[in-house]
C-alpha positions as a LaTeX table, in Angstrom:
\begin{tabular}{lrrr}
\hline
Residue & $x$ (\AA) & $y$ (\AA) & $z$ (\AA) \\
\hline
Unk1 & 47.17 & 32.59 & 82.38 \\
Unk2 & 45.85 & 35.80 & 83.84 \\
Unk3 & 48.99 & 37.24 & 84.50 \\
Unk4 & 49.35 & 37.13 & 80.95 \\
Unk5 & 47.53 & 40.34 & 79.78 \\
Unk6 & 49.41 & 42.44 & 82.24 \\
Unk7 & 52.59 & 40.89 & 81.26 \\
Unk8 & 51.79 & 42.63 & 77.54 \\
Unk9 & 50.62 & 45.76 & 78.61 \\
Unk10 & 53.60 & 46.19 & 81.23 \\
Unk11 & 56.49 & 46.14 & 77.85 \\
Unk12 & 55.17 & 48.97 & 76.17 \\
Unk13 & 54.59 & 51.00 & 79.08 \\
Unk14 & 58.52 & 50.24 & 80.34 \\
Unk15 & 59.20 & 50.63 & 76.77 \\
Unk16 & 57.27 & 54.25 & 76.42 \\
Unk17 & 59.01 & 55.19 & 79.85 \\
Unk18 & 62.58 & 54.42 & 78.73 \\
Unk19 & 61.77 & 56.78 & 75.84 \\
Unk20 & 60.58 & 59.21 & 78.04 \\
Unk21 & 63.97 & 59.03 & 80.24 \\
Unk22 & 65.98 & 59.08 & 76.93 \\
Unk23 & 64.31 & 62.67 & 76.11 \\
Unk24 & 64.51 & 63.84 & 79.42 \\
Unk25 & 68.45 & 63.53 & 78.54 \\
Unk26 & 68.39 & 65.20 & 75.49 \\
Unk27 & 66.70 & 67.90 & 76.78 \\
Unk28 & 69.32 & 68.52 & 79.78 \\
Unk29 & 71.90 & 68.66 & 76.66 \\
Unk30 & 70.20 & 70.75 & 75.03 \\
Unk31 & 69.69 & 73.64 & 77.90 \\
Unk32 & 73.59 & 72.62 & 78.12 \\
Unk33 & 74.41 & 73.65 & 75.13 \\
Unk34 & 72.10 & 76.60 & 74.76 \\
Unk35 & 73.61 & 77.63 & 78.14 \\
Unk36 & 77.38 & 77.07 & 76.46 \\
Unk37 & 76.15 & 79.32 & 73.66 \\
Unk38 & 75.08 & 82.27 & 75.31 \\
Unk39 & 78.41 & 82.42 & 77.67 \\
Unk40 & 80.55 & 82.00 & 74.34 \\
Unk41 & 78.64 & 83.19 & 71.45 \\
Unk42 & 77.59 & 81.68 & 67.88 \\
Unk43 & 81.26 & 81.59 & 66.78 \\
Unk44 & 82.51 & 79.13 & 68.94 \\
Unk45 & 79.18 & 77.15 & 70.07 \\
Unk46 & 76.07 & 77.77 & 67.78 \\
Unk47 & 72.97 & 77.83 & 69.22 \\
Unk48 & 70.96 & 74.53 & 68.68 \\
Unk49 & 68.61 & 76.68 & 66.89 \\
Unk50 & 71.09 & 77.80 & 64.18 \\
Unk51 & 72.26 & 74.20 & 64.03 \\
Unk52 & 69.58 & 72.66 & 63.50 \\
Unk53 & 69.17 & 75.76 & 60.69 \\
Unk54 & 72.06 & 74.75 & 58.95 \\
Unk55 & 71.59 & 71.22 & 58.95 \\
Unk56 & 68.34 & 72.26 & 57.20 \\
Unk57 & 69.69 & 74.29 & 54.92 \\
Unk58 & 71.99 & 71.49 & 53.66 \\
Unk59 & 68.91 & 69.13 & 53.04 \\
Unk60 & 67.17 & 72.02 & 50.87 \\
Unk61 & 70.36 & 71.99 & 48.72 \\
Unk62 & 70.34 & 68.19 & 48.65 \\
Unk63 & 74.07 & 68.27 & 50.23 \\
Unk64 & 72.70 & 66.52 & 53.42 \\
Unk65 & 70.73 & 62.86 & 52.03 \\
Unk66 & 73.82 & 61.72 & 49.74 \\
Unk67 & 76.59 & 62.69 & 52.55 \\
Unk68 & 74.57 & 60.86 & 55.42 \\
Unk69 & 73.69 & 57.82 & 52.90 \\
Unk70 & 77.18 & 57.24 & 51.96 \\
Unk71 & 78.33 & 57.84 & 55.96 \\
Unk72 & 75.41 & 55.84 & 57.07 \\
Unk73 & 76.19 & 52.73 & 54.17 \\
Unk74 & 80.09 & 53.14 & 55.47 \\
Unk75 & 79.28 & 52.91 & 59.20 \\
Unk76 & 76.78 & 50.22 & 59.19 \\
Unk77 & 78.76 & 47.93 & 56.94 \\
Unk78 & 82.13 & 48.19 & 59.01 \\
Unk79 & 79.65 & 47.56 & 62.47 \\
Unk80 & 78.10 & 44.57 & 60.88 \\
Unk81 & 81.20 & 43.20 & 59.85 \\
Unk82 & 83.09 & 43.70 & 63.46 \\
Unk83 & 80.10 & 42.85 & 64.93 \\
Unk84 & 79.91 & 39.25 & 63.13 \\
Unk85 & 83.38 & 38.49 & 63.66 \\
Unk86 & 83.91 & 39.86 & 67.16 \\
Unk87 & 81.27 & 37.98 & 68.36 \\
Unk88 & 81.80 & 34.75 & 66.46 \\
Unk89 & 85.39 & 34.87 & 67.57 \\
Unk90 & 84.28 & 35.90 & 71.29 \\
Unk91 & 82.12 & 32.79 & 71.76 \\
Unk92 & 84.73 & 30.86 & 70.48 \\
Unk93 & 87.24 & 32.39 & 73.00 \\
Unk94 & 84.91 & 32.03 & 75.44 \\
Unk95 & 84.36 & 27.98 & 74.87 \\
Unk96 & 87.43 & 27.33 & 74.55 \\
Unk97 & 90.75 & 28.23 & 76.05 \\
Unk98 & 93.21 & 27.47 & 73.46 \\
Unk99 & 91.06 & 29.60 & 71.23 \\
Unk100 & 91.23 & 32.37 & 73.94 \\
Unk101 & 94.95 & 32.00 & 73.89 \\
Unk102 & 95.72 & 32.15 & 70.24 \\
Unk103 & 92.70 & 35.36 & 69.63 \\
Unk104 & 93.36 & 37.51 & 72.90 \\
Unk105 & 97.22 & 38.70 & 71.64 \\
Unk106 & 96.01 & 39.98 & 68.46 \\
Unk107 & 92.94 & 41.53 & 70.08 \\
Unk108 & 95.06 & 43.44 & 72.35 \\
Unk109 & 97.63 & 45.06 & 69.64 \\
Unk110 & 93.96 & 45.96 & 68.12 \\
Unk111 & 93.05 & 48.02 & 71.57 \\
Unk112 & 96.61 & 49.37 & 72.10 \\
Unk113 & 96.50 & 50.85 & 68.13 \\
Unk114 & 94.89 & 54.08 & 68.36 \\
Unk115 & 91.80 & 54.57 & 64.95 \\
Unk116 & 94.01 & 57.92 & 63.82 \\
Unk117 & 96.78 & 55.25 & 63.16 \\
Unk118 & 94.53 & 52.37 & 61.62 \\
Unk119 & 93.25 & 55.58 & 59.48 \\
Unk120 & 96.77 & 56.53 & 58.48 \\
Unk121 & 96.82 & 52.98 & 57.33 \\
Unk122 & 93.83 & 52.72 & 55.43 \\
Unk123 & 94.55 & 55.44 & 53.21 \\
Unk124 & 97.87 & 53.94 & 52.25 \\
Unk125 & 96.65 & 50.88 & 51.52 \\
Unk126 & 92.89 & 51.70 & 49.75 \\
Unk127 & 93.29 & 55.27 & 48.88 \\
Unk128 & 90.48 & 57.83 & 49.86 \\
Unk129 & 87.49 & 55.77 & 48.48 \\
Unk130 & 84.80 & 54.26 & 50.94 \\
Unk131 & 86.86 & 51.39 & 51.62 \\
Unk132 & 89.80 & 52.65 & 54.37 \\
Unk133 & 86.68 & 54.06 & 56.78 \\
Unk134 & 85.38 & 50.53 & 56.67 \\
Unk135 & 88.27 & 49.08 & 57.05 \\
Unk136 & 89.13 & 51.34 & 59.99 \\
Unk137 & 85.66 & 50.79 & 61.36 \\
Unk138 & 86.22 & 46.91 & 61.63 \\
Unk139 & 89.51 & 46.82 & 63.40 \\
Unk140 & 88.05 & 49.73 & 65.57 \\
Unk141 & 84.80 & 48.06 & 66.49 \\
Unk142 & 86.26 & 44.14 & 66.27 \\
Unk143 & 87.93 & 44.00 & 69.69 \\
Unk144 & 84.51 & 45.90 & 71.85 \\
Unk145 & 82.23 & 43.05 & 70.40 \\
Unk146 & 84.92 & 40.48 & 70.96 \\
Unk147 & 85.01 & 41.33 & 74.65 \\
Unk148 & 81.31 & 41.13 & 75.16 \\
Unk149 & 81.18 & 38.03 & 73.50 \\
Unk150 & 83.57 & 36.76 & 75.52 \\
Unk151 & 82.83 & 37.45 & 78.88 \\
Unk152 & 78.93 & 36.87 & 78.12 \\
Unk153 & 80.35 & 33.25 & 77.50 \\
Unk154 & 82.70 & 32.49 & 80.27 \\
Unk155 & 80.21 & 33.80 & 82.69 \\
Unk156 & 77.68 & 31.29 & 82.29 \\
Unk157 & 75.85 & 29.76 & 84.88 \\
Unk158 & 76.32 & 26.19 & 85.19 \\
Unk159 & 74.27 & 25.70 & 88.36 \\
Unk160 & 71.19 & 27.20 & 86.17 \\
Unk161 & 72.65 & 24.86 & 83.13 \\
Unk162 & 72.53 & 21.61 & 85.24 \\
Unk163 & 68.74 & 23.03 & 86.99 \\
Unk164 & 67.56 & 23.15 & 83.01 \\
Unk165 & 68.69 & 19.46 & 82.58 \\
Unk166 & 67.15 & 18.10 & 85.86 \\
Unk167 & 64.07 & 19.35 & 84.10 \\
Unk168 & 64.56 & 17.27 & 81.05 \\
Unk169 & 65.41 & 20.62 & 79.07 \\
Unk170 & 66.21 & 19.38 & 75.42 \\
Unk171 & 69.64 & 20.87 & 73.61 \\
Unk172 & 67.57 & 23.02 & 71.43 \\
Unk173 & 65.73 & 24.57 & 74.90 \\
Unk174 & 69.31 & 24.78 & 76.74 \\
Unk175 & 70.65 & 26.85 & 73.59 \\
Unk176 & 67.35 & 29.36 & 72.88 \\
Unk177 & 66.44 & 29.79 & 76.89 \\
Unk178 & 69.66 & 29.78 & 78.58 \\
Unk179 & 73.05 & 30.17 & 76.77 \\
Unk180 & 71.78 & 32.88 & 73.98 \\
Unk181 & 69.82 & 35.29 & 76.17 \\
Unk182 & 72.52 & 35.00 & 78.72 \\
Unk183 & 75.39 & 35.92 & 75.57 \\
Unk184 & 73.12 & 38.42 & 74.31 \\
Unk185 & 72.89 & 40.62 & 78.01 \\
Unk186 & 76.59 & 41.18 & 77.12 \\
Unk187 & 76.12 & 41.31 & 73.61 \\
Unk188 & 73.93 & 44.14 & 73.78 \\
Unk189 & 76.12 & 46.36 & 75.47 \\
Unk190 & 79.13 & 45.71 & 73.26 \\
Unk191 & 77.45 & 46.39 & 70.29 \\
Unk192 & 75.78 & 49.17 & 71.23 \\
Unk193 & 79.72 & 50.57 & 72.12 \\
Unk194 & 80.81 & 49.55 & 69.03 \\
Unk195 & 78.06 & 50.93 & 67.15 \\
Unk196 & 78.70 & 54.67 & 68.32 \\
Unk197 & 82.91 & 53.63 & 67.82 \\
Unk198 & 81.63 & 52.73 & 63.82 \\
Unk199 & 80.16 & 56.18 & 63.15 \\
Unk200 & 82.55 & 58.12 & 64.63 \\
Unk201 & 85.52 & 56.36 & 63.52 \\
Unk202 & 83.26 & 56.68 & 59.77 \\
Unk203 & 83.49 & 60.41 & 59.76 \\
Unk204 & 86.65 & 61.12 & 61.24 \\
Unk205 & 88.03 & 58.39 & 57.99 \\
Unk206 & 86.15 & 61.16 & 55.88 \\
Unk207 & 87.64 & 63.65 & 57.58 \\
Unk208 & 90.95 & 63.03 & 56.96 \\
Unk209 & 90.93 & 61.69 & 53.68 \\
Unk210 & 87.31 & 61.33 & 51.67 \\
Unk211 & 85.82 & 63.74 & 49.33 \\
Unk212 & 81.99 & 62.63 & 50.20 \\
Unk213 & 80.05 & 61.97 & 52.94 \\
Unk214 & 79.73 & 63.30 & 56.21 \\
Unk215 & 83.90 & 64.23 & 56.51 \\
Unk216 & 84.12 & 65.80 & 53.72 \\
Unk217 & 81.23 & 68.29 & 54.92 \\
Unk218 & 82.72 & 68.74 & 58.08 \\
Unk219 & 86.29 & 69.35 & 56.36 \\
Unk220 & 84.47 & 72.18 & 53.84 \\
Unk221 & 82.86 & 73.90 & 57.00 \\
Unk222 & 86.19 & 73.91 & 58.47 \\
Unk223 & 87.79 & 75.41 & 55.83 \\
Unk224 & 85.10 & 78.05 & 55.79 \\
Unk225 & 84.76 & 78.90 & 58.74 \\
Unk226 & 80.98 & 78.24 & 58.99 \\
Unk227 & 80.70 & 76.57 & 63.17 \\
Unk228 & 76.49 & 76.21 & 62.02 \\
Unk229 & 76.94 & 74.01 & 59.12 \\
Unk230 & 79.76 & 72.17 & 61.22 \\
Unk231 & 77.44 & 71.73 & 64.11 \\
Unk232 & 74.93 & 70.74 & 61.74 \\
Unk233 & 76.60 & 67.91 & 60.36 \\
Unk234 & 76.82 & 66.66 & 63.91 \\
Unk235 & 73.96 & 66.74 & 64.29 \\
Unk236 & 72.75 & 64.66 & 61.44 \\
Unk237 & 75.02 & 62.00 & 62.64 \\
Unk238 & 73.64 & 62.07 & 66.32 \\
Unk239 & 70.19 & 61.59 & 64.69 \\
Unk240 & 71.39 & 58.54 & 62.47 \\
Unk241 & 73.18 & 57.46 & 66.06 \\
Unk242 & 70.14 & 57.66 & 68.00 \\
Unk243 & 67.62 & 56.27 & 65.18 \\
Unk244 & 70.22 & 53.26 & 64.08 \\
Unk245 & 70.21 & 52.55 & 68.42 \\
Unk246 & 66.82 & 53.19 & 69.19 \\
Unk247 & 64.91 & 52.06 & 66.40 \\
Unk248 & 66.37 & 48.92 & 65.66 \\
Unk249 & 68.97 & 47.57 & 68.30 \\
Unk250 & 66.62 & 48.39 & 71.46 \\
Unk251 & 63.57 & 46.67 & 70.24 \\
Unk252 & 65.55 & 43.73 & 68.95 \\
Unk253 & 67.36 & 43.57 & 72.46 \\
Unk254 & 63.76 & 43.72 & 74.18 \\
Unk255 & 62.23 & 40.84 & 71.96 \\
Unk256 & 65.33 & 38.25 & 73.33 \\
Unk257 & 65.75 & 39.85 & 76.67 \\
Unk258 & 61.60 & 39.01 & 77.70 \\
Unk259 & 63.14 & 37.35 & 80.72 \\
Unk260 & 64.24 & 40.32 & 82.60 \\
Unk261 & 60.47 & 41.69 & 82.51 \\
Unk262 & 58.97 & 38.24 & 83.05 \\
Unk263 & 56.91 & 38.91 & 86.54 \\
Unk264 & 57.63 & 36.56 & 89.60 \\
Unk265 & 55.56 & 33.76 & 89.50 \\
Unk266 & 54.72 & 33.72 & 86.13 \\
Unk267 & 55.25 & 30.41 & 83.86 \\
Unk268 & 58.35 & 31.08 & 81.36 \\
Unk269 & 57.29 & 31.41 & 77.89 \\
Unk270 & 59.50 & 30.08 & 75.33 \\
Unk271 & 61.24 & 32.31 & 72.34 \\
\hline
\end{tabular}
């Protein structure tokens, strides 16, 4: 009981320090980039200044919200979906090898398919609407969450399993406090990979073949020759990145994950 109050003052403060590491990175890329820009000028590399300029300008013209809506909509959807079924499909690889057998083939003509081709596809087969960068996004995104799911389920520890039962753990117990957080360590990872696959897979869909969204702005700065609004739009989707990652997938992965920062000693405390 009284390592309990330092047990909930001690995630915040790791959590406030991870953030703090996280800037310290985005700094360093920053006084990269600034660096890049003064050796090659505003033509080639915009300053972050002038990017972040033009990314403003685009919001006072109200180009900006409905592009990174529909982008944000497109890559969220296709990551949920992948996400669902990789990981549904993973575990069930993982449990069971006949399953492994029969999903594993397909999931490696999905790795060995490059997302240029699968956008190719898509435009064939649904035409330039928001459907082909969904589409792309799930194929794209399907096989990283697969693999996590996967290996988070053939690596579990039986020795800590049968330890769990010598205690008279019930089934619910063994499921919630031993085979999910262990999934989820891998979990975690894959999604986050797939998450940053589904919004760059997203634009480059709009690229090629969209007339909204994200793409599309990226394909009218091209054709104008305007690097700041180019560098703008990336930056709008490294913010959605970062707040999609940060905001929601890290704080749900430190509510299941509470066993990594349980102290030693200290009773287990159940979901």
């Amino acid at each position: 009981m009284l390592l309990r109050p330092r047990t909930l003052t001690a995630a915040p403060l790791a959590y406030l320090w991870e953030g703090w590491g996280a800037a310290v990175g985005l700094f360093l890329l920053l006084a990269a980039w600034q660096a890049c820009h003064e050796a090659y000028g505003s033509f080639v590399l915009p300053s972050p200044l002038e990017s972040f300029a033009g990314l403003w300008r685009m919001i006072e013209d109200g180009r900006a919200p409905p592009a990174a809506s529909l982008t944000a909509a497109r890559a969220v959807l296709g990551f949920l979906a992948a996400g669902l079924l990789g990981s549904v499909l993973g575990i069930a690889a993982g449990l069971s090898m006949a399953a492994a057998r029969a999903v594993r083939p397909v999931v490696t003509v999905l790795l060995g398919i490059p997302p240029i081709a699968w956008i190719v596809l898509a435009l064939l087969w649904f035409g330039t609407g928001g459907l082909a960068p969904v589409f792309t996004v799930v194929v794209a995104a399907f096989p990283i969450a697969f693999a996590g799911a996967v290996e988070g389920t053939r690596t579990l520890d039986r020795g800590l399993e049968g330890m769990a039962r010598s205690f008279g753990a019930s089934g619910w117990m063994m499921l919630w406090d031993v085979h999910v957080p262990h999934i989820l360590s891998y979990l975690f990872p894959a999604w986050v990979s797939a998450l940053g696959t589904a919004w760059k897979v997203t634009v480059m869909a709009e690229l090629l073949g969209a007339d909204d969204g994200i793409g599309a702005g990226l394909a009218v700065a091209r054709t104008n020759l305007d690097t700041a609004e180019a560098m703008g739009w990336i930056v709008a989707v490294v913010v959605m990145l970062l707040a999609v990652e940060y905001l929601l997938l890290h704080p749900i992965k430190r509510r299941v994950e509470r066993w990594r920062e349980q102290p030693a000693g200290a009773p287990m405390r159940g979901p």
